[in-house]
N, C-alpha and C positions, 0 to 999 in steps of 0.2 A: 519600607524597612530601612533602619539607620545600621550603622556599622556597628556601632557599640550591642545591637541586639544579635549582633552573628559572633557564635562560640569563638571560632577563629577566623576574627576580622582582616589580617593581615595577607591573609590569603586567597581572598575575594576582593583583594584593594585593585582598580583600576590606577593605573601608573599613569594614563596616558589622560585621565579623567578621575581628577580626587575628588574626593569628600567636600568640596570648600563650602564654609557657612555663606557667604555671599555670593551670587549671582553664580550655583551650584553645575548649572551646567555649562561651565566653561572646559577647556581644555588646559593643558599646560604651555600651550603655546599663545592660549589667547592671553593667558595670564602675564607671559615674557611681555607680549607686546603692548599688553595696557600697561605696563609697569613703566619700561622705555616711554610711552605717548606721555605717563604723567609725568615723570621726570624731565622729559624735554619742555612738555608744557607749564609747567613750576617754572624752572631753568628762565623761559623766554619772559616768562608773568616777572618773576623775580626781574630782572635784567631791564623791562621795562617801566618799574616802578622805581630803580635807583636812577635809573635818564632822567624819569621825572620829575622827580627829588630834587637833584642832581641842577637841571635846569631853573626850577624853582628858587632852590635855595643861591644859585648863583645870582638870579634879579636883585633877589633882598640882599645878596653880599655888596653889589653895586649901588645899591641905595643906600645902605648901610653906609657905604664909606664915603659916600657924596653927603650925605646929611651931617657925617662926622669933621667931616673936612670944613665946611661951610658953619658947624653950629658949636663947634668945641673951642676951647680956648687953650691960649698956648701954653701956659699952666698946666690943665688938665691935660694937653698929649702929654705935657712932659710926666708928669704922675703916672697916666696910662704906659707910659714907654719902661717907667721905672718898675710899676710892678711887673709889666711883661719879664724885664731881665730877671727880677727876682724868680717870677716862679721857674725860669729856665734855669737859675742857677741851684734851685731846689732840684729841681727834676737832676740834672746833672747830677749832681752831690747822690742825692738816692739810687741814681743808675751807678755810678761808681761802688758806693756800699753795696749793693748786691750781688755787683759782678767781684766783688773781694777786693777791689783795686785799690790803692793809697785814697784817702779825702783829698789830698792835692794831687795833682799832673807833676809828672817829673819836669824838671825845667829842662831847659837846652844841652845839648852835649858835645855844643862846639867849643873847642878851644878858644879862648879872646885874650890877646896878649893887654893887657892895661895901660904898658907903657906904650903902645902902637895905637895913637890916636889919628 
């Protein structure tokens, strides 16, 4: 017999033992503690696949910069080096527009006498 078939189902509801569509005769307590196991087990899966990541992508960073080092010319770091400032100074300029700020940085606000060289 399902619940939905009792006039006043709310009143025949076990608290301690609901209704659930999946794996229906659980309790509420096994319910807490498979919720905790998946969550801690996610948690550790997750945590163990950014290590791995993590380690991986650090070999190729090393290789990456030994092949650059050894196969680039000095031309091209310097091209490289110049778009890097560029896009940093993009990025800057747009964090400043958003946060409201002037498009320039206030300059210094020390006193400097001219004639005291």
């Amino acid at each position: 017999m399902d619940l939905k078939d009792i006039p006043d189902r709310w009143k025949k509801l076990n608290v301690e033992n609901p209704p659930y569509k999946y794996f229906p005769n659980r309790t509420r307590k096994q319910t807490v503690i498979y919720s905790w196991m998946a969550l801690i087990g996610f948690t550790a899966l997750g945590y163990l696949l950014a290590e791995a990541v993590d380690r991986h992508n650090e070999s190729k960073a090393d290789m990456w910069n030994e092949y650059a080092r050894t196969h680039m010319s000095h031309g091209q770091k310097t091209q490289n080096q110049n778009q890097q400032d560029a896009f940093k100074e993009i990025m800057m300029r747009a964090r400043r527009q958003r946060l409201g700020l002037p498009a320039q940085a206030p300059g210094s606000v020390e006193i400097r006498d001219p004639f005291d060289s």
